[in-house]
C-alpha positions in Angstrom: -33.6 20.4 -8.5 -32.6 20.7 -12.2 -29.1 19.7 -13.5 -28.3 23.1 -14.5 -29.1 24.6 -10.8 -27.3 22.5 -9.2 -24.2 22.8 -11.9 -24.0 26.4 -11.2 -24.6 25.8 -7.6 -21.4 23.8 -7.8 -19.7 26.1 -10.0 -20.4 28.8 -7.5 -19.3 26.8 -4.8 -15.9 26.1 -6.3 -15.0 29.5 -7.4 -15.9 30.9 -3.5 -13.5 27.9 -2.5 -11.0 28.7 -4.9 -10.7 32.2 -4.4 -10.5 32.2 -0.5 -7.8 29.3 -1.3 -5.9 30.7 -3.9 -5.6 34.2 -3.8 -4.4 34.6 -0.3 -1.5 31.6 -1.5 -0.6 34.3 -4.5 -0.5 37.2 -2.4 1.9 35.4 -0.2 3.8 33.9 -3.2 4.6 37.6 -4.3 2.2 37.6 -7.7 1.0 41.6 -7.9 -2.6 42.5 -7.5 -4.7 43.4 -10.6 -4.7 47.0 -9.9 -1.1 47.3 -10.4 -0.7 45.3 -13.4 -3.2 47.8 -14.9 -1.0 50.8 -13.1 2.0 49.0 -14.9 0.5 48.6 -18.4 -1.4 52.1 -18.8 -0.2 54.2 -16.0 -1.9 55.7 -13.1 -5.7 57.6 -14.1 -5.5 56.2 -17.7 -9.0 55.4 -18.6 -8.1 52.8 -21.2 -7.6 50.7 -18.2 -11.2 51.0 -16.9 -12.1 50.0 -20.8 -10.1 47.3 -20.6 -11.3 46.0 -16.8 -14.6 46.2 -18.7 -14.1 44.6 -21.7 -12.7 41.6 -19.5 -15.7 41.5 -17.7 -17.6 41.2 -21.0 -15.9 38.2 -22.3 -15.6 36.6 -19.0 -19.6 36.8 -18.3 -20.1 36.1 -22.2 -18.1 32.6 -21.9 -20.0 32.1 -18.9 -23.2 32.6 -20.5 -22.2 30.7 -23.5 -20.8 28.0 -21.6 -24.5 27.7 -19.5 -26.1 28.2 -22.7 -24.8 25.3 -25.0 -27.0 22.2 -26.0 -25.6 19.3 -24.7 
């Protein structure tokens, strides 16, 4: 298997693990869901807050990309 598969495997792996590990511990801890941080910062049916859950999306898969991209 190449380096890079199995990297992203890994990568995959770890963020499944982490987020059945660390979201539920938030939760519990008190920290408010996404949804009402967006509620909070443009109000309920604003659509700058879909723009803006899309444009987060954007950079997040670009650095991904970019990140899986880079020579080494």
């Amino acid at each position: 298997m190449e380096v890079n598969r199995k990297t992203a495997i890994l990568l995959f792996g770890s963020g499944v693990a982490s987020t059945l590990l660390v979201l539920p511990l938030l939760y519990a801890l008190g920290l408010p869901s996404f949804e009402v941080v967006l509620i909070s910062l443009f109000g309920e049916g604003n659509i700058w807050a879909l723009v803006f859950t899309v444009v987060l999306i954007l950079l997040i898969l670009f650095s991904l990309r970019k990140s899986f991209k880079s020579p080494e």
